[in-house]
ZAVEXLUM-254823 format. One line per field, with one value per residue (C-alpha): residue number from 1; x, y, z; residue in one letter. Coordinates in steps of 0.05 Angstrom, whole numbers. Example, Ala and Ser with C-alpha at 12.3 -4.5 7.8 and 13.67 -1.06 7.14 Angstrom:
BEGIN
seq = (1;2)
x = (246;273)
y = (-90;-21)
z = (156;143)
type = (a;s)
***
This chain:
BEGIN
seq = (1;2;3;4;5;6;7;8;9;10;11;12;13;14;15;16;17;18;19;20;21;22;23;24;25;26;27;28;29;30;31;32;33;34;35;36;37;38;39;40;41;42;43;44;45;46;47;48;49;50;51;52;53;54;55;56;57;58;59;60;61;62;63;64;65;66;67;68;69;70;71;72;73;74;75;76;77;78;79;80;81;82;83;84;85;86;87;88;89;90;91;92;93;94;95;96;97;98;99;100;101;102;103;104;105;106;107;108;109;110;111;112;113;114;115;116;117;118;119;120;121;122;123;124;125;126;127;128;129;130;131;132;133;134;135;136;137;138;139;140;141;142;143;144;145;146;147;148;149;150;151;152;153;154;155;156;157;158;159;160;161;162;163;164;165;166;167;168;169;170;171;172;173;174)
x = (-60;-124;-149;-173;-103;-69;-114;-106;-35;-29;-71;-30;40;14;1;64;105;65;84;158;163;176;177;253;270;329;344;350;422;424;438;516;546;494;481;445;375;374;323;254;248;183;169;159;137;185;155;85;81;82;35;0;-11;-29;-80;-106;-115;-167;-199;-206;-232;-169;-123;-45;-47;23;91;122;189;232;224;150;132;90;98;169;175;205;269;279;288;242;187;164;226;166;97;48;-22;-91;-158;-212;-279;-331;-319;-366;-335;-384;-352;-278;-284;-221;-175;-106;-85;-52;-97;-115;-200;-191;-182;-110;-39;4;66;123;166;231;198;127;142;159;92;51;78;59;-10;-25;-2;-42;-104;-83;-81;-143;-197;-247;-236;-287;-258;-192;-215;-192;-188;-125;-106;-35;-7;65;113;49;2;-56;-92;-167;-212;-263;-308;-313;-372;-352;-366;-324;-260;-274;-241;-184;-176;-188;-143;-86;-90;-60;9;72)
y = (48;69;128;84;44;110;137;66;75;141;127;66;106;153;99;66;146;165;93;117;188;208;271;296;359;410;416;493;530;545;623;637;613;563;490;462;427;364;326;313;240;195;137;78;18;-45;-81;-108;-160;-115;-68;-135;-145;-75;-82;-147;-133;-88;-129;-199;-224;-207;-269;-278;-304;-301;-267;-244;-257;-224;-296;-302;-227;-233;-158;-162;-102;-123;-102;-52;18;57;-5;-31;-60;-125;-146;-194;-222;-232;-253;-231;-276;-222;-246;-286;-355;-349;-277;-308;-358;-350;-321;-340;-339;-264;-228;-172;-193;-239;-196;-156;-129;-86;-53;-15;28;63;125;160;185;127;90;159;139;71;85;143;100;38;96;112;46;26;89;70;-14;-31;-106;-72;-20;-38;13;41;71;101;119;144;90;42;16;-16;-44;-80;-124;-79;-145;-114;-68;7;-6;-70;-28;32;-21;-20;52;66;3;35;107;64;42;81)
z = (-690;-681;-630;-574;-578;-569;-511;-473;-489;-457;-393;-376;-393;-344;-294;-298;-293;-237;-197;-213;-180;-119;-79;-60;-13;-6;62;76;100;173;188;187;250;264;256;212;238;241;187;208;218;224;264;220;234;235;186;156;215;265;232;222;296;310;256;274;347;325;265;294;219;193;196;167;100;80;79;17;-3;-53;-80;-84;-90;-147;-160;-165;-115;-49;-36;-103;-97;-65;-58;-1;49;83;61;86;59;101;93;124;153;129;56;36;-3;-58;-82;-70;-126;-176;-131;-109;-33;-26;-68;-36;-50;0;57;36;48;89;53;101;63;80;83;77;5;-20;10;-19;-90;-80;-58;-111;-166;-140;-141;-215;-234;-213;-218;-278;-270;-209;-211;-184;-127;-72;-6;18;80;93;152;144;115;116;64;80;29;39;-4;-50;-23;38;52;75;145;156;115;163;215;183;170;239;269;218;258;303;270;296)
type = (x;x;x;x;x;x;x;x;x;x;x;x;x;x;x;x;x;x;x;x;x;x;x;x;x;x;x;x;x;x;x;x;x;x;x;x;x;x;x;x;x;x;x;x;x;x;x;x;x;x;x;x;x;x;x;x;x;x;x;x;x;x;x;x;x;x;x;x;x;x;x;x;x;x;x;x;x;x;x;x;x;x;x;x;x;x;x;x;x;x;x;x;x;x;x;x;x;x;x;x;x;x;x;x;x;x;x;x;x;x;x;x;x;x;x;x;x;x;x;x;x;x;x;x;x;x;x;x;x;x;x;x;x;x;x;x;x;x;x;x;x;x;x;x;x;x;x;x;x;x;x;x;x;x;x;x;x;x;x;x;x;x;x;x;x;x;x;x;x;x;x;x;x;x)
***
């Protein structure tokens, strides 16, 4: 193998490691005679359809594209430890149809996808290895906003201003 083959080979072993990890905790010993306190614990949304409906009632472009299944997840992700537990697909109206061309309904160019997770570390890896993934390959930016257990993901179609709804709309979530 040449140099090149080894350096792409490294950068996507990276990639695929740093989708893999996540962030664990020791809960500390309560003083003698004590109890122990009880573990934080974060709101998280239900699923992606609710987060969905929060989301939409402040981007009225966005519209429900789909729902995956652990049937159709085309990631093979739903459902398997420490993935997301319910996604959903949208598009969004500001996209023009000329730049959509070659893409299948719930590709995230088309408008994109919200991903609950069972926790916020788990959704952290998620996005952070999606970031890895895709730094250096402008075909596959895309932006993300997370908000505890929640990943939204929106179209790199979109201008900055028109994803700034959604970043804003998912400050909202629970």
């Amino acid at each position: 193998m040449n140099r090149a083959t080894h350096a792409a080979a490294a950068v996507i072993t990276a990639a695929l490691l740093a989708g893999c990890s996540t962030a664990t905790s020791t809960p500390k010993a309560a003083p003698s005679g004590q109890a122990a306190p009880a573990p934080a614990t974060s709101k998280v949304t239900a699923d992606a359809a609710s987060a969905f409906a929060v989301i939409s009632a402040a981007v009225p472009s966005a519209k429900l594209s789909g729902t995956v299944s652990a049937e159709n997840d085309p990631n093979h992700l739903l459902g398997r430890p420490h993935q997301y537990t319910s996604k959903i697909t949208f598009t969004d109206g500001r996209i023009p149809a000329d730049q959509t061309d070659g893409h299948k309904p719930g590709d995230v160019e088309l408008g994109g996808s919200i991903e609950t997770f069972p926790n916020a570390a788990n959704a952290k890896a998620r996005h952070d290895y999606i970031q890895t993934v895709t730094k250096g390959i402008p075909t596959l930016t895309e932006y993300d906003y997370l908000h505890g257990a929640t990943l939204v993901r929106v179209s790199r179609l979109l201008t900055p201003a028109q994803a700034a709804d959604y970043e804003k709309a998912a400050t909202k979530l629970p």
